[in-house]
C-alpha positions as CSV (number, residue, x, y, z in Angstrom):
1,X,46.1,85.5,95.3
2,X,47.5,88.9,96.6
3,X,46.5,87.7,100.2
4,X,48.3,84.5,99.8
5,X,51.3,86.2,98.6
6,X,51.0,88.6,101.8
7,X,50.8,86.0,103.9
8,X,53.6,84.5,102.5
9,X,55.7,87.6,102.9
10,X,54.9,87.5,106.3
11,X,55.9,84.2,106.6
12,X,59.4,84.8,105.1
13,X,60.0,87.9,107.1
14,X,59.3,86.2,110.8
15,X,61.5,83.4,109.4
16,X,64.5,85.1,108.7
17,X,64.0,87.8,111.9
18,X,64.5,84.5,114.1
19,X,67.4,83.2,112.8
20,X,69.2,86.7,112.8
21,X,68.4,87.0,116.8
22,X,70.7,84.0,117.9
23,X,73.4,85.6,116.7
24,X,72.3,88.9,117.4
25,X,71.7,87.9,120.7
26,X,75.5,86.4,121.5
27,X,76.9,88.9,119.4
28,X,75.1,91.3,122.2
29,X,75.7,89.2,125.1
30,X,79.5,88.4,124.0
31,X,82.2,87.4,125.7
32,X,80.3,84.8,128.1
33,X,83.0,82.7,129.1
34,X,87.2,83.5,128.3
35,X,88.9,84.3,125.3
36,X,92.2,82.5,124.3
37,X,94.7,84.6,122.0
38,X,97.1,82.4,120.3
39,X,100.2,83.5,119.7
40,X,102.5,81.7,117.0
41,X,105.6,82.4,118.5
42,X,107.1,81.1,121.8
43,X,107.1,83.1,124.8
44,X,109.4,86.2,125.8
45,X,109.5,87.6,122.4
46,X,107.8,90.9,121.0
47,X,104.6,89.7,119.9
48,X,104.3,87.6,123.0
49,X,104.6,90.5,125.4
50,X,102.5,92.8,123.1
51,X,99.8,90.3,123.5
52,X,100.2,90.1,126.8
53,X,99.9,93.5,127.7
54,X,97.3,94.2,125.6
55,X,95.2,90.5,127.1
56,X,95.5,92.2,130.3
57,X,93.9,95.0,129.5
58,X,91.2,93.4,127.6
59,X,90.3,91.2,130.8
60,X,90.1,94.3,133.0
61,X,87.6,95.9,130.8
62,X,85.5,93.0,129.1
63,X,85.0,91.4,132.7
64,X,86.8,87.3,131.1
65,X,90.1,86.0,131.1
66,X,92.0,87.0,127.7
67,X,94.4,84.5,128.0
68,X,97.7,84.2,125.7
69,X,98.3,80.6,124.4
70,X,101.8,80.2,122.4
71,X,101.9,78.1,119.4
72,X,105.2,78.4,118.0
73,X,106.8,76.9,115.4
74,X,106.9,77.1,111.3
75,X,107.3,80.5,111.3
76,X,104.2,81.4,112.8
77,X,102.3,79.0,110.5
78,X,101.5,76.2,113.2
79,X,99.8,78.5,115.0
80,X,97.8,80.3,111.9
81,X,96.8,76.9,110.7
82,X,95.0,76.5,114.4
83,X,93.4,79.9,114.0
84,X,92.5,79.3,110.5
85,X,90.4,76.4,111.7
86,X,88.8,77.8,114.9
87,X,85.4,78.2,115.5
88,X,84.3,81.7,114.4
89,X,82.8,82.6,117.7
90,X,85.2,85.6,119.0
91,X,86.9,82.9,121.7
92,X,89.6,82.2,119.8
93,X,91.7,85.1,118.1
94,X,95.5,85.5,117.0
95,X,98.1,88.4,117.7
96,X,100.5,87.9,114.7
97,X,103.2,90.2,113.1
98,X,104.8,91.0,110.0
99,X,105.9,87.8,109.3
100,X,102.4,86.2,109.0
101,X,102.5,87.9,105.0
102,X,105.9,86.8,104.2
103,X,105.3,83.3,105.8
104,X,102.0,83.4,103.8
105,X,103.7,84.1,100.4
106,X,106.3,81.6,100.4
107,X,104.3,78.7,101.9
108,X,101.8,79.7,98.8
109,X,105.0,80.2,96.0
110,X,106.3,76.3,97.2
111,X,102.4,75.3,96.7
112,X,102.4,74.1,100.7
113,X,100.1,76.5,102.5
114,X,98.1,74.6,105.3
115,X,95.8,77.9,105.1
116,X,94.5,80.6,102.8
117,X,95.6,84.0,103.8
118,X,92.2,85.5,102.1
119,X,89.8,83.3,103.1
120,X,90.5,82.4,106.2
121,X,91.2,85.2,107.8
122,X,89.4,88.1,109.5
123,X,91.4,91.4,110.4
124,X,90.5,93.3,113.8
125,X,93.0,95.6,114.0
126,X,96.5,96.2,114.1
127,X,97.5,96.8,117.7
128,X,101.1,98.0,117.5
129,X,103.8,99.3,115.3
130,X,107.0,97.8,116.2
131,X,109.7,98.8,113.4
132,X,112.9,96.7,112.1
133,X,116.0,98.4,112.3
134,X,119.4,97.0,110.8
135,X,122.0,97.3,113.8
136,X,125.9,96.6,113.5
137,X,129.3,95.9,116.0
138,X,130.6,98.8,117.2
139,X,133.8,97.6,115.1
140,X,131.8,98.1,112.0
141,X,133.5,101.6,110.4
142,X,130.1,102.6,109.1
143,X,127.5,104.7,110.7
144,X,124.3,103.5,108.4
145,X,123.8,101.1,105.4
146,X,124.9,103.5,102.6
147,X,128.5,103.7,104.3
148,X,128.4,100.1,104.7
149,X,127.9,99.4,101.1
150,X,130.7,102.1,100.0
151,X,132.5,100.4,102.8
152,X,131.9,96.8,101.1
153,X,132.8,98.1,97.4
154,X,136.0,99.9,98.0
155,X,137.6,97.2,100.3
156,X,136.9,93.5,98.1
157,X,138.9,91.8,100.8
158,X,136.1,92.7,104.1
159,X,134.1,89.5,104.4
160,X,131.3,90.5,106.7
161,X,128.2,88.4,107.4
162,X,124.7,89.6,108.0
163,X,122.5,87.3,110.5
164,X,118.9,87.2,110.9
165,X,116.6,85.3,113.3
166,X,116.3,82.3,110.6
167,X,116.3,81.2,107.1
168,X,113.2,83.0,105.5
169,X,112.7,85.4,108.4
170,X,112.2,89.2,107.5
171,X,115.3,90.3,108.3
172,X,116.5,87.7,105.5
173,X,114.7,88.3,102.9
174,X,115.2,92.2,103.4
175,X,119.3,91.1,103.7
176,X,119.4,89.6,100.1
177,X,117.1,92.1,98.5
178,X,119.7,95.1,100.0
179,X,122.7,93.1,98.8
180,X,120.8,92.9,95.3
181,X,120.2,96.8,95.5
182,X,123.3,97.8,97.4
183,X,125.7,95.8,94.7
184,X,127.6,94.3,97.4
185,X,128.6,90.7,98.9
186,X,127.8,89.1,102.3
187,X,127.2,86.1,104.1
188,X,123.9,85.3,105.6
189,X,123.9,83.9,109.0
190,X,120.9,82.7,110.2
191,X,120.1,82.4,114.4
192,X,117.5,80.3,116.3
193,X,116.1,83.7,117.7
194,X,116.8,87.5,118.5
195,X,118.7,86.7,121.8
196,X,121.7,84.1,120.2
197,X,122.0,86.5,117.5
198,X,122.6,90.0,119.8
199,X,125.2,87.8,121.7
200,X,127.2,87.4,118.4
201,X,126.7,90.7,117.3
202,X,128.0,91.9,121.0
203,X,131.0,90.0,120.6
204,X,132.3,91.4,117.6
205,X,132.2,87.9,116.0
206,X,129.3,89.1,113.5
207,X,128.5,92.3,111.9
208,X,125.6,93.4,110.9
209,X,122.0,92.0,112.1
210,X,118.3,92.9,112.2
211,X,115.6,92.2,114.0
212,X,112.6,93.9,115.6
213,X,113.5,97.4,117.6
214,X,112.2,96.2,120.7
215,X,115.1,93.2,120.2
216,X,118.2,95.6,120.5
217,X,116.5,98.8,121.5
218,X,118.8,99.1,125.1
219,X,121.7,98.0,123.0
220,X,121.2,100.7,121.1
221,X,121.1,103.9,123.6
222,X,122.9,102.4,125.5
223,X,126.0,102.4,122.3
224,X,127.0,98.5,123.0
225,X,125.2,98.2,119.0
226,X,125.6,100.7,116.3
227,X,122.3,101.4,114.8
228,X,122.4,101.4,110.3
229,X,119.2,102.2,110.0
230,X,115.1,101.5,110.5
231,X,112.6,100.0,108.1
232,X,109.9,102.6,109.0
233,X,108.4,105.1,107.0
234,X,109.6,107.7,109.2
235,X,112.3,108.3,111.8
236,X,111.9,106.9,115.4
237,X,110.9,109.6,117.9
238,X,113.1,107.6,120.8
239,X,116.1,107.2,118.0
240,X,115.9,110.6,116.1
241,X,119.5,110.6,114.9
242,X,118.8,106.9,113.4
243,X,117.5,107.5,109.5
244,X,115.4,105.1,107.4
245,X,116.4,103.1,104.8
246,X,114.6,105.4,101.9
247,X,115.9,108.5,103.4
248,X,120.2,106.4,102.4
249,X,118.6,105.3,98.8
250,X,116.6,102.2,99.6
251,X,112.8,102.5,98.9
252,X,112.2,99.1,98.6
253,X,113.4,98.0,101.4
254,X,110.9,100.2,103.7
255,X,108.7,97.9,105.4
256,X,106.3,98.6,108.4
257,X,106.5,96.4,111.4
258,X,103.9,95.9,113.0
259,X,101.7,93.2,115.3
260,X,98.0,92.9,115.0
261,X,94.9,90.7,115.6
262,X,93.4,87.9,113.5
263,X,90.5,85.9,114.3
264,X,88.7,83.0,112.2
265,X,86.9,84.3,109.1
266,X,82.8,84.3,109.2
267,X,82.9,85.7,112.7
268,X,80.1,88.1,113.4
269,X,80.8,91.7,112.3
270,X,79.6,92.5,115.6
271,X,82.2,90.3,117.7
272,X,84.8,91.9,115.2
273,X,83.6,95.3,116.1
274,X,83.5,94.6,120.0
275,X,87.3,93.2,119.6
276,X,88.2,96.4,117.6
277,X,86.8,98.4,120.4
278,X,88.5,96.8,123.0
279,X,92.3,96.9,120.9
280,X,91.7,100.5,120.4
281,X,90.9,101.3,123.7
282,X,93.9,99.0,125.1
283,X,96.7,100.6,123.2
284,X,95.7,103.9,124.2
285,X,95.4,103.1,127.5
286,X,98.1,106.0,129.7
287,X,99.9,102.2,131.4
288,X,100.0,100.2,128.3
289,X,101.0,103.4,126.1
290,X,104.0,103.5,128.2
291,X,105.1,99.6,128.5
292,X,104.9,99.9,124.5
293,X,107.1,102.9,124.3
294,X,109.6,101.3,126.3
295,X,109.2,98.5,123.6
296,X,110.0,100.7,121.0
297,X,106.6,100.3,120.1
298,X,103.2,102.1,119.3
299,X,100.3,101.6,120.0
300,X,97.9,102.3,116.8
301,X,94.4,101.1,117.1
302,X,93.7,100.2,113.3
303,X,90.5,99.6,111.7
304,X,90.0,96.0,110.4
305,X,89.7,97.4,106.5
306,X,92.9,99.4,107.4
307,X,94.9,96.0,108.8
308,X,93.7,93.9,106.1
309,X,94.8,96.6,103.4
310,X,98.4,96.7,105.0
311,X,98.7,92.3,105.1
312,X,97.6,92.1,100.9
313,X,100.0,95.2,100.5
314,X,102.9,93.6,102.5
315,X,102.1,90.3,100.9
316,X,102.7,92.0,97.1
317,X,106.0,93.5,98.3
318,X,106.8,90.1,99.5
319,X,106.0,88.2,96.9
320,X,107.8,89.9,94.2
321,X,111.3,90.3,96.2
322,X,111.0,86.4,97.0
323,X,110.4,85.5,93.2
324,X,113.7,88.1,92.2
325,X,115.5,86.4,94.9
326,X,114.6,83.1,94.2
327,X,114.4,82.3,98.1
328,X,113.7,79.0,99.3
């Protein structure tokens, strides 16, 4: 009887040895042919040309194409929902931003999500920090959101209107939960993208907007915008005289920006690992450390635990200021 069992153990244990070494064996031999990174935005905006910087570097060193593939519309979610249902190989990953959360939580409060932010997914790394910063016409008589707020309550008869880059964008939700905060009044204008709403702000003909750094960052040192404040945890190193929204009495409104990669969940912990590698070593890389700091960018080279703790953390903060709004 004990020989049987033996045998039997020996059985099991050759078994389960060959059907670990196929995917040891890609996992070791990976990338074999090129890797597409979708991007769910269309091209020319931030998280296009961090992807693209970073794909280039990621060809150089893992010897195939890393090819960006833009698949905007939806708010990012058209291209998720194509990730989400990818093969989990490691030939198909996602460069996303900090709209994939919000986009996640209100798809999942209206009970319309075409994907499932926890199961679906599979964090590499967050590649970039790219903060949010609240920007105003030089006609504005307020030098950061606190003035603008006394501005707003001791003159009823301003009517100033805020714009974003859509209806449910960041920059939107973060508008109505500082009018909640703030006590004050203004009109929401949303834009079909960062460029249309710069113009407007440019012109004097709107007031206050926000949008990614990287959007307005010449603007800004340059003086044509007035900068209110950023979203980051800390001040800017390129904008030091430019405070955060905690440091004028908004802690809830903090919010890290940031771009990172995705790919398909039940891809091999090894693949994962090798794609971590390569980010890290990409975003640290002298060239690219400067194209991203002329972004307003930095590079950060996350671990995957560390990007998927930031996405569930960002979805909560989300989630409750889009039930106390009531947004739609």
């Amino acid at each position: 009887m004990r020989s049987i069992f033996s045998k039997w153990k020996q059985v099991c244990s050759v078994t389960l040895l060959a059907m670990a070494l196929p995917l040891g064996a890609i996992a070791q031999s990976y990338p074999t042919k090129p890797i597409k990174m979708i991007v769910p935005f269309p091209a020319g905006g931030t998280t296009d040309i961090v992807a693209r910087i970073i794909a280039q570097k990621m060809t150089e060193s893992m010897g195939q194409p890393v090819t960006v593939d833009n698949k905007g519309g939806a708010g990012g979610n058209i291209g998720a929902d194509l990730m989400a249902k990818a093969a989990p190989d490691g030939y198909t990953i996602m460069m996303h931003n900090l709209s994939f959360p919000l986009a996640a939580v209100a798809q999942a409060l209206a009970n319309r999500a075409p994907f499932n932010v926890d199961t679906d997914f599979a964090g590499v790394s967050i590649a970039v920090y790219v903060p949010f910063i609240w920007t105003s016409s030089p006609t504005v008589p307020a030098k950061d959101l606190k003035e603008l707020a006394n501005l707003l309550k001791s003159n009823k008869s301003l009517q100033y209107n805020y714009g974003s880059t859509g209806p449910g964008s960041t920059m939107h939700v973060l508008g109505e939960a500082y009018k909640k905060e703030a006590g004050i009044s203004m009109e929401h204008i949303p834009f079909k993208g960062a460029a249309p709403l710069k113009q407007e702000l440019l012109a004097g003909r709107l007031q206050v907007g926000g949008d990614q750094l990287s959007s307005s960052l010449a603007e800004v040192k340059s003086g044509t915008l007035k900068a209110l404040a950023t979203t980051a945890s800390k001040r800017i190193p390129g904008l030091p005289d430019v405070p955060t929204v905690k440091e004028l009495g908004y802690p809830n409104l903090e919010l890290e920006g940031w771009n990172g990669v995705f790919a398909p969940a039940k891809t091999p912990k090894d693949i994962i690992d090798r794609l971590n590698k390569e980010i890290i070593a990409a975003v640290k890389h002298p060239d690219v450390v400067k194209r991203l700091n002329e972004l307003g960018a930095e590079g950060v080279g996350s671990t995957p635990a560390a990007q998927d703790a930031m996405l569930r953390k960002q979805m909560d903060q989300f989630r409750a200021i889009i039930r106390e709004m009531k947004l739609e």
